[in-house]
Phi, psi and omega in degrees: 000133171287161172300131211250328181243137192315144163283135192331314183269024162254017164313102190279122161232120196253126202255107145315152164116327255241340310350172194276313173263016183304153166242185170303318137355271163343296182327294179294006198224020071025259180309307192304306180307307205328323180117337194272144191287169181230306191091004195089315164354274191320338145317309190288354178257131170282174202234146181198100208256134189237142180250154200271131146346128161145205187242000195270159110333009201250143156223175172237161192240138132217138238240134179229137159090061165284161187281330182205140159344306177271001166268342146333292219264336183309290186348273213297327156302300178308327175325310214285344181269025188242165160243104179280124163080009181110311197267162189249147173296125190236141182217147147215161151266105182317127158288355181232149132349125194250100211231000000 
């Protein structure tokens, strides 16, 4: 039987809400609001700002190769009670490899 679950360091984490112009800056000033202490981390994670299809104004972050699922999943809870910039955040950890 194959591996059901992602290997530690290929851990996704993806934040919906953000403008159309965010930058990585957003992100990280963001992430920093969550309540999880970082520590410095966040440089070692690539950032990746994607903008949503449509006519809205929106993109998404995705955050890739966290070290480990439960600081993930800490991450995406605080994210989901916050608003950054007026709009409110929405995250999750993908469960498959995320590419």
């Amino acid at each position: 039987m194959g591996q059901c679950f992602q290997a530690a360091n290929d851990v996704s984490l993806v934040i919906f809400g953000f403008r159309g112009n965010a930058t990585r800056a957003d992100v990280e000033c963001a992430l920093r609001s969550s309540g999880v202490a970082l520590q410095g981390a966040l440089a070692q994670w690539p950032v990746a700002l994607l903008r949503v299809p449509g006519p809205g104004d929106q993109a998404y972050a995705l955050l890739q190769h966290l070290p480990d699922r439960l600081l993930a999943w800490r991450l995406a809870d605080g994210l989901n009670t916050r608003r950054y910039q007026g709009r409110a955040l929405q995250s999750f950890v993908p469960a498959m490899a995320w590419s």
